[in-house]
C-alpha positions as CSV (number, residue, x, y, z in Angstrom):
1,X,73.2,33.7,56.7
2,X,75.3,34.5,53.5
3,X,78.0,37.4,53.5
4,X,80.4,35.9,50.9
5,X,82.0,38.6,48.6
6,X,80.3,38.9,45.5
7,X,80.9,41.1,42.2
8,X,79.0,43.5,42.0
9,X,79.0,43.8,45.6
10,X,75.5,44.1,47.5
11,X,74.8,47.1,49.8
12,X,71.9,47.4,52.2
13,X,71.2,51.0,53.7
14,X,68.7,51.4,56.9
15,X,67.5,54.7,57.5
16,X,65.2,56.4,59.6
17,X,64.9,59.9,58.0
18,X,65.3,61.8,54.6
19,X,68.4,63.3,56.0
20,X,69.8,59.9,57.3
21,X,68.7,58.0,53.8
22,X,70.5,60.6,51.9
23,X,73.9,60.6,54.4
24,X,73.4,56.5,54.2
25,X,73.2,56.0,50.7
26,X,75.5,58.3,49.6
27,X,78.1,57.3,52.0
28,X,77.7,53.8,50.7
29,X,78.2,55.0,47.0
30,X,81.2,56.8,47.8
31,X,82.7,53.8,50.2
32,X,82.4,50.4,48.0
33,X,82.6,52.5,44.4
34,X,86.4,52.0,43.1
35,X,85.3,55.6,41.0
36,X,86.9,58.6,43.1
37,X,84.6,61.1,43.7
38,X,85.9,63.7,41.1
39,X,82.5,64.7,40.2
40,X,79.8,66.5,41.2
41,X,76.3,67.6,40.1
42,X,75.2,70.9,39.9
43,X,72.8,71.2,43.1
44,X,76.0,69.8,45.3
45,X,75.1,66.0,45.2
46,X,77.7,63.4,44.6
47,X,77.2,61.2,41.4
48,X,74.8,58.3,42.8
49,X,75.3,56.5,39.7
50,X,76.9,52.7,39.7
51,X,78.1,51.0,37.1
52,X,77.3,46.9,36.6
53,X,81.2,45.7,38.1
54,X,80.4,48.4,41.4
55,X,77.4,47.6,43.6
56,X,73.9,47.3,43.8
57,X,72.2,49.2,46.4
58,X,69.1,47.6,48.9
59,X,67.3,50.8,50.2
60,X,65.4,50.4,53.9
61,X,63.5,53.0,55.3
62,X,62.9,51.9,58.9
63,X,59.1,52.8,60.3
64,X,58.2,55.2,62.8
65,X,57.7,58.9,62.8
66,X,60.4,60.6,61.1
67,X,59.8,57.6,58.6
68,X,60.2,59.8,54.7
69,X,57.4,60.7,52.8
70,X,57.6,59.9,48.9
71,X,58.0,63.5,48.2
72,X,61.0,64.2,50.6
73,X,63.0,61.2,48.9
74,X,62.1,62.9,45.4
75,X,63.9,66.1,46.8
76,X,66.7,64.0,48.1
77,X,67.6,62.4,44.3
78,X,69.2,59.4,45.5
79,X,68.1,56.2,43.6
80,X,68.3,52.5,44.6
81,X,68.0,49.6,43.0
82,X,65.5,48.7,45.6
83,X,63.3,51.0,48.2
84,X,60.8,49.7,50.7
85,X,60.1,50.0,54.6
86,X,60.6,48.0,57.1
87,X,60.3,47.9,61.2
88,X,63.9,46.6,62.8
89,X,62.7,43.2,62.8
90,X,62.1,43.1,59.9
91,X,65.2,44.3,58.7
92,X,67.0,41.5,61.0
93,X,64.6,39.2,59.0
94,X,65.5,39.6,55.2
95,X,69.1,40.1,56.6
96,X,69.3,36.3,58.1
97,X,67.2,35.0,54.7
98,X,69.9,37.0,52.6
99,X,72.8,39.3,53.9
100,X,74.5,41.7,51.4
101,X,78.1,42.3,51.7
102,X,77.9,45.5,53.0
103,X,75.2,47.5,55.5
104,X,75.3,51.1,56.0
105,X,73.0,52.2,59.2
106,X,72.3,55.6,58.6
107,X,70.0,55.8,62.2
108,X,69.7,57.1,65.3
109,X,72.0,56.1,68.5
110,X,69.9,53.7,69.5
111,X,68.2,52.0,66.9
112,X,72.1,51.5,65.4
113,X,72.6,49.7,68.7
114,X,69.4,47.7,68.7
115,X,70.3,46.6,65.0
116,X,73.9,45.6,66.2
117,X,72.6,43.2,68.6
118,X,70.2,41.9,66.6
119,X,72.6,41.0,63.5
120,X,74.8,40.0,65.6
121,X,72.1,37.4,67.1
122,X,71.4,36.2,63.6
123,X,74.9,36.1,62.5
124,X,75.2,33.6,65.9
125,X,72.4,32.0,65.1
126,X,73.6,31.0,61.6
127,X,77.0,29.8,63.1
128,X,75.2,27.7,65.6
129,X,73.2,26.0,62.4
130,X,76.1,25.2,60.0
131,X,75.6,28.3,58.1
132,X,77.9,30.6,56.4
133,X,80.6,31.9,58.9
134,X,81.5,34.9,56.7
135,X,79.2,38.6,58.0
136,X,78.2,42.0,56.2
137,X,80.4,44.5,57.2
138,X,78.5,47.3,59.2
139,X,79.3,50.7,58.6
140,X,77.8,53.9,60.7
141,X,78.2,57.3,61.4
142,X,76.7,60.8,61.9
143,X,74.9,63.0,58.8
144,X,76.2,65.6,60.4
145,X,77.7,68.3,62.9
146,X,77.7,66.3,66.4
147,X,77.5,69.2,68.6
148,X,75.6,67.0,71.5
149,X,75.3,63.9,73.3
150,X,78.8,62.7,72.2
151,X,79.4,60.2,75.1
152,X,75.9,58.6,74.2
153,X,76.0,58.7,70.8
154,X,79.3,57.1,70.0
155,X,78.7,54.3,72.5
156,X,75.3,53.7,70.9
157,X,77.4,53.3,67.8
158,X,80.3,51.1,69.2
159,X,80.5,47.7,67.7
160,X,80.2,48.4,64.0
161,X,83.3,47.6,62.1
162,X,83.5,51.3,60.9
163,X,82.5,54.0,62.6
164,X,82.8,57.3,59.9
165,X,84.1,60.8,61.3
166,X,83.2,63.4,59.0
167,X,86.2,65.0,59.8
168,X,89.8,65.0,61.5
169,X,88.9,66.8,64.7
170,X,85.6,64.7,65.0
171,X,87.9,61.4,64.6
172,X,90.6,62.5,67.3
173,X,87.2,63.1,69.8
174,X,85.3,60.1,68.9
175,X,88.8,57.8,69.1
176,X,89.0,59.9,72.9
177,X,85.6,58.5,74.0
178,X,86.4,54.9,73.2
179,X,89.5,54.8,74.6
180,X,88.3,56.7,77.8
181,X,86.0,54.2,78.5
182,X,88.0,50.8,77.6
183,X,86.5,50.1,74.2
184,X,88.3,49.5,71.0
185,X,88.6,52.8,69.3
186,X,89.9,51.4,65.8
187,X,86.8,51.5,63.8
188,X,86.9,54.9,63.7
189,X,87.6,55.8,60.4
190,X,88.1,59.5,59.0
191,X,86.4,61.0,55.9
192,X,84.0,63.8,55.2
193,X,80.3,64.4,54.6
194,X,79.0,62.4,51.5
195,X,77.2,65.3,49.7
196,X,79.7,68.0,49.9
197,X,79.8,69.5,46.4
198,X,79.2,71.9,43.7
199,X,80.5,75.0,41.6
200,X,82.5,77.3,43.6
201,X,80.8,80.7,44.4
202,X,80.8,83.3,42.1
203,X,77.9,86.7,42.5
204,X,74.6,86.6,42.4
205,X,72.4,89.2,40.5
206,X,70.1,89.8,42.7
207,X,72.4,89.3,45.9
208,X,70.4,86.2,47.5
209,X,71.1,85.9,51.7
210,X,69.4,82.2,52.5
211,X,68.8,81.6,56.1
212,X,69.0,77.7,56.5
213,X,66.1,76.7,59.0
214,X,66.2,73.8,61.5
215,X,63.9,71.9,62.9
216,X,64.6,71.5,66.4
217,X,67.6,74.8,67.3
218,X,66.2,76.9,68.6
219,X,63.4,75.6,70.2
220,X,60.9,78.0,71.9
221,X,58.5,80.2,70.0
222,X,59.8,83.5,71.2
223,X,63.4,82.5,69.8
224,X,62.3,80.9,66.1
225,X,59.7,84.3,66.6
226,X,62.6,86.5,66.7
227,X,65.2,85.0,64.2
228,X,61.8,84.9,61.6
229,X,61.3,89.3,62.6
230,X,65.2,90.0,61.6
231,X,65.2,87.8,59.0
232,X,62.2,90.5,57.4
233,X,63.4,93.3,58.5
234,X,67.3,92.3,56.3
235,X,64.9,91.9,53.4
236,X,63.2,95.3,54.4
237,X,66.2,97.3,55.4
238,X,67.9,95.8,51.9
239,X,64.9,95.9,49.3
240,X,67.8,95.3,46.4
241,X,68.2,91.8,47.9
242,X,66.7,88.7,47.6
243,X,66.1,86.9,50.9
244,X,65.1,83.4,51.3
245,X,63.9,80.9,54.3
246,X,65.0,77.5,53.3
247,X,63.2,75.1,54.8
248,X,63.8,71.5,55.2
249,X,60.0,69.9,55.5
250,X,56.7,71.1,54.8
251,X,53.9,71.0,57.1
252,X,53.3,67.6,58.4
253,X,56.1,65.8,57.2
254,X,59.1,65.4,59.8
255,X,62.8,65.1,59.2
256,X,65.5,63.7,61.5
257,X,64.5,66.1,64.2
258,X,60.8,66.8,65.2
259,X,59.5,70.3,64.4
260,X,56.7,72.0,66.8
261,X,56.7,75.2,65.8
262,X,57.4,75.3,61.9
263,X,58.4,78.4,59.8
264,X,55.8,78.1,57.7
265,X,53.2,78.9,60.3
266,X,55.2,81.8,62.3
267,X,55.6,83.3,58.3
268,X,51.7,83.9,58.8
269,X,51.3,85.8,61.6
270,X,54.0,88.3,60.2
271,X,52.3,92.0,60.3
272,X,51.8,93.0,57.2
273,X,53.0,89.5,55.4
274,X,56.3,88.8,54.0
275,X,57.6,91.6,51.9
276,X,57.4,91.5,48.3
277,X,61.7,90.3,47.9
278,X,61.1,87.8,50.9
279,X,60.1,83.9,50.4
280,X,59.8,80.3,51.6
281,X,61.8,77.8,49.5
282,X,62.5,74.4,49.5
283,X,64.3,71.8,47.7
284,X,67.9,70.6,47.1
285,X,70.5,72.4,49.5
286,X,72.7,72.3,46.8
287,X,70.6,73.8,44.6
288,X,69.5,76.6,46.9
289,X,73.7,77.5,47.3
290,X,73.7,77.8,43.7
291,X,72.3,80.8,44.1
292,X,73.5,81.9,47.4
293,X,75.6,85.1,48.2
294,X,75.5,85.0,52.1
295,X,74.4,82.0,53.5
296,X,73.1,82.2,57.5
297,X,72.3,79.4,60.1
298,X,72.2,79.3,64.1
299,X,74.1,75.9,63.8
300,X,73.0,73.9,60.2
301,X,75.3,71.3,59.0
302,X,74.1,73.5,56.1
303,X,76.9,76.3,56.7
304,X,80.0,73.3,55.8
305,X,78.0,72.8,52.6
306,X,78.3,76.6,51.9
307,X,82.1,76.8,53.0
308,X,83.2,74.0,50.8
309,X,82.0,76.2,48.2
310,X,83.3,79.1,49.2
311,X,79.9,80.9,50.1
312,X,80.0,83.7,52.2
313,X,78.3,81.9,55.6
314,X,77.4,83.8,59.0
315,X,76.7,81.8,62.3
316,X,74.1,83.9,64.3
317,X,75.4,84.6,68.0
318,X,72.2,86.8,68.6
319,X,70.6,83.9,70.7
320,X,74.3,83.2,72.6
321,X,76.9,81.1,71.6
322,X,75.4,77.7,73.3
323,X,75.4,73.8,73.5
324,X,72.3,73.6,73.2
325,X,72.3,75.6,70.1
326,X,75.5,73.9,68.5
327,X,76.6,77.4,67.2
328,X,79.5,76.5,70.0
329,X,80.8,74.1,67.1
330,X,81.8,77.4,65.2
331,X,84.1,78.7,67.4
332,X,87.4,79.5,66.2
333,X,85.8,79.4,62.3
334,X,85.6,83.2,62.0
335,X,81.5,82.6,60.4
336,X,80.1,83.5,64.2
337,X,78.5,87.1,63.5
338,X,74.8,88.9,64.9
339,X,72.1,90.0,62.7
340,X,72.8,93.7,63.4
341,X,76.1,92.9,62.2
342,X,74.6,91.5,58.6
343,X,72.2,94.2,58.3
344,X,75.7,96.6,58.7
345,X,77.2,94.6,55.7
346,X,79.7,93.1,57.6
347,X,80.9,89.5,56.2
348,X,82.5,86.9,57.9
349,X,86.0,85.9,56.6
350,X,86.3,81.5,57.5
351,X,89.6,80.7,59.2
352,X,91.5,78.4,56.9
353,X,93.0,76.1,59.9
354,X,89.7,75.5,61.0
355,X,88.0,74.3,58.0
356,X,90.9,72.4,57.1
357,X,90.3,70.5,60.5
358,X,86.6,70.4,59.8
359,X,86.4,68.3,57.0
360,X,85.5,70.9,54.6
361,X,87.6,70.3,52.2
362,X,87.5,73.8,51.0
363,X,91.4,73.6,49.4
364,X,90.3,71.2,47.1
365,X,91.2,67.8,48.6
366,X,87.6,66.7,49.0
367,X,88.5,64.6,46.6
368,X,90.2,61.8,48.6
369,X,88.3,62.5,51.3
370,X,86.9,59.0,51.2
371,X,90.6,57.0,50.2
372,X,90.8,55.9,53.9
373,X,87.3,54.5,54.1
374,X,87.1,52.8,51.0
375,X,90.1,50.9,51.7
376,X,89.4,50.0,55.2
377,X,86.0,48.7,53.8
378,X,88.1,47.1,51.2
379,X,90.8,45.2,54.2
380,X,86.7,44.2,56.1
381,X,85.6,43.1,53.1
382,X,88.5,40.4,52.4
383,X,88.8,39.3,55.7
384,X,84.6,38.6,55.3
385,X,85.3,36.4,52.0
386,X,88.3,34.4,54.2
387,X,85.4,34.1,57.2
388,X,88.1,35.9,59.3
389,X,86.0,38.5,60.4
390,X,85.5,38.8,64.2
391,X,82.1,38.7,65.8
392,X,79.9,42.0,66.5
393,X,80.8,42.9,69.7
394,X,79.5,46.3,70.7
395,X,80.6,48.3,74.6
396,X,77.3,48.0,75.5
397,X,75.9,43.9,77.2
398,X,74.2,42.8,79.7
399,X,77.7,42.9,81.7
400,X,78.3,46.9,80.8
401,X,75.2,48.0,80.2
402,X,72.6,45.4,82.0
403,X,70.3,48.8,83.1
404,X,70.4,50.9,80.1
405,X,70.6,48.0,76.6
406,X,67.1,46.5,77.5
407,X,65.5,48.9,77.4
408,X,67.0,50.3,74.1
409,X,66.5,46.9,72.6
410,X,62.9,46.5,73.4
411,X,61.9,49.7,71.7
412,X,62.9,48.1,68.7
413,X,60.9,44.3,69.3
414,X,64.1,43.1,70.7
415,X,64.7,40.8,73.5
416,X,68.0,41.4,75.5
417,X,70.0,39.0,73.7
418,X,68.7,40.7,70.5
419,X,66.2,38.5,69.7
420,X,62.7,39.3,68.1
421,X,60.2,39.9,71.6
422,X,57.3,37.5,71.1
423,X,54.6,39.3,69.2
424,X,56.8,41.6,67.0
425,X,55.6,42.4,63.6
426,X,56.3,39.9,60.9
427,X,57.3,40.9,57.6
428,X,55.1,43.1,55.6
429,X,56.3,43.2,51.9
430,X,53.4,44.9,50.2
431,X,50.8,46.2,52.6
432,X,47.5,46.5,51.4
433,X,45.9,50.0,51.0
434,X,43.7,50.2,54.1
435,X,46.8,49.1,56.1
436,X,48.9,51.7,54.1
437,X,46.0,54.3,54.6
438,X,45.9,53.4,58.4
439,X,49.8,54.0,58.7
440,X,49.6,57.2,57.2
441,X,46.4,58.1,59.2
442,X,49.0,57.2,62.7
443,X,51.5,59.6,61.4
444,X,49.2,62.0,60.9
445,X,47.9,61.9,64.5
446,X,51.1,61.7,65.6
447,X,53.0,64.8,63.9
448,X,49.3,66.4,64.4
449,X,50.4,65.5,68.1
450,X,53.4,67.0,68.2
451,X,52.9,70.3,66.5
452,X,49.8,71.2,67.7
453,X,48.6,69.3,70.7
454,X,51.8,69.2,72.8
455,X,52.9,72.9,72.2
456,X,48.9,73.5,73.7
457,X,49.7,71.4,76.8
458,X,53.3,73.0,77.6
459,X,51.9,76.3,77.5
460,X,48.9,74.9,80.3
461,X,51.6,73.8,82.3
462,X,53.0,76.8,82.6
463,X,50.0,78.9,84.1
């Protein structure tokens, strides 16, 4: 396994969604790049441009349902030198037959655990055999608000050599779970979301309110029902606006969180349609801000976005203020406000203490946001070259753990000492195009599965 330090370095992201390749990938742009980040594009995106003495980036795009289609990665606009998908094994694969210097695991809890074990299998394995004693350094973190689940999460996470906080309040809580439960607390490392960005707002012409739609908050019909109805009726009661519903996937496609009841399809059964200064839209976040004069959200990582640039943003309240909504995130931000208020006029005002403590960077120091990260990659990535990194150990083994990891690991082909299961799939460079057809046929029947078929049998279950 090789892991010495090269020039340009070499930077492998694994991601499991669109949101999740574009946190990954930018992240690693902004942590191995000795450019600050002092510039931003238009729609809100960070420069994912490298020069030939920064780094070359090795895009992954781990298999399963949330896996992104060809058209969500267009709307994301981050390039690689090199794209292709792969199941964890896989991944563990071209990692022992060539290791980069630095891997970003932009994933869920638990496949960022199953892919810990198994590099740190291969990394053993490699000692064992006289190879290279020098390891990529792993990097992880969260593309967003982490509003639930904290406790699982972070342990899922423990064991990579930096663990990213996007932001001073989630790097005092995340350093308060490891230490709470024993572990070593000090790769957590603070910095911000990657893709902050953008002009600062100035007024619209026509005045544009954009309510930023989730996939999975809230859940039920009735609720996603209801938020839809007073979204129309804003546009009705204010014909002189322009009212959008961004939406994040179109129907059929799934983004880090699956979807059941889309927006698209509630938009149909609206009596009497949409009114004429009220749409669907889609595209770049950053983009959609550009144009944005009140941006509203139950709980989008969406609303930071619009507060680093200044854009009026309103929480909604009028379903509670809940966990299980993550609008309990916003308290204390001054953005929490109810639909009755908006149709009022009322406009939140952001408490500056707040958003200085949420990352948002709103006073302008975005900027070295990512100082602390870069250099702590920077102290990882010498020790690598002098093979004085330590081994991957994460909080969860077979000693911690022994009736929770297995089970985590073998969703992902992995034995319990992270080792490939007997009969997981080999490598698959360039599938043909009936196994490429059959792939997208299983997603199909799978996203068919969940939006259609499951919603069908909750509702039975209920009579």
């Amino acid at each position: 396994m090789q892991g010495s330090h090269r020039n340009p370095l070499r930077v492998a992201v694994l991601a499991d969604s669109d949101t999740r390749w574009k946190w990954g990938a930018l992240t690693a742009n902004r942590i191995v790049s000795d450019n600050r980040p002092n510039g931003h594009g238009a729609n809100g995106h960070a420069p994912d441009e490298h020069g030939p003495e920064s780094h070359r980036l090795s895009g992954y795009l781990l298999r399963g349902r949330a896996t992104p289609t060809p058209r969500q990665l267009e709307e994301v606009g981050v390039r690689a030198d090199s794209l292709r998908e792969v199941t964890a094994v896989e991944f563990l694969r071209e990692m022992e037959r060539d290791a980069p210097d630095v891997i970003v695991l932009a994933l869920v809890g638990g496949a960022v655990q199953a892919v810990l074990h198994g590099l740190a299998r291969v990394i053993e394995d490699a000692r064992l055999t006289g190879g290279a004693g020098n390891r990529p350094v792993v990097v992880t973190g969260y593309v967003g608000v982490v509003y639930e689940k904290l406790a699982d999460g972070l342990l899922l996470r423990h064991g990579a050599d930096v663990v990213l906080a996007n932001s001073r309040q989630d790097a005092d809580r995340f350093r308060a779970v490891y230490e709470g439960v024993g572990a070593d607390a000090s790769a957590v490392t603070e910095a911000a979301l990657p893709f902050l960005g953008g002009e600062p707002y100035e007024k619209h012409d026509p005045y544009t309110v954009v309510f930023a739609a989730q996939p999975s908050v809230p859940e039920s019909a009735a609720q996603r029902t209801y938020l839809l109805r007073r979204l129309v009726e804003h546009a009705r009661l204010h014909p002189d606006r322009e009212v959008l519903l961004k939406l994040r996937s179109r129907p059929g496609e799934h983004t880090t969180h699956i979807e059941e009841l889309p927006y698209q399809k509630l938009a149909q059964r609206v009596e009497g349609g949409l009114p004429a200064n009220c749409r669907l839209v889609y595209g770049h976040m950053g983009e959609v801000l550009d144009r944005t004069d009140l941006l509203v959200t139950v709980s989008s990582t969406a609303a930071l976005e619009s507060l680093h640039r200044r854009v009026p943003t309103a929480v909604l309240t009028d379903l509670g203020v809940r966990e299980a909504l993550g609008n309990h995130h916003f308290t204390g931000s001054g953005c929490l406000t109810s639909w009755d208020g908006l149709d009022a006029g009322d406009l939140p005002e952001p408490d500056e203490r707040w958003l200085a403590r949420q990352g948002v960077a709103a006073d302008g120091s975005y900027e070295r946001a990512f100082d602390g990260a870069r250099e702590r990659v920077t102290e990882l990535l010498a020790d690598a070259a002098a093979g004085q990194l330590p081994p991957l150990a994460p909080y969860y083994d077979l000693t911690t753990a022994r009736g929770y990891l297995p089970a985590i690991l073998a969703r992902h082909h992995l034995g319990p000492d992270g080792a490939p299961l007997p009969g997981a799939p080999a490598a698959d460079k360039d599938p043909g195009p009936v196994r490429q057809i059959v792939r997208r046929a299983a997603r199909g029947a799978y996203r068919h599965g969940v939006q259609r078929v499951a919603p069908v049998i909750r509702r039975m279950g209920e009579l």
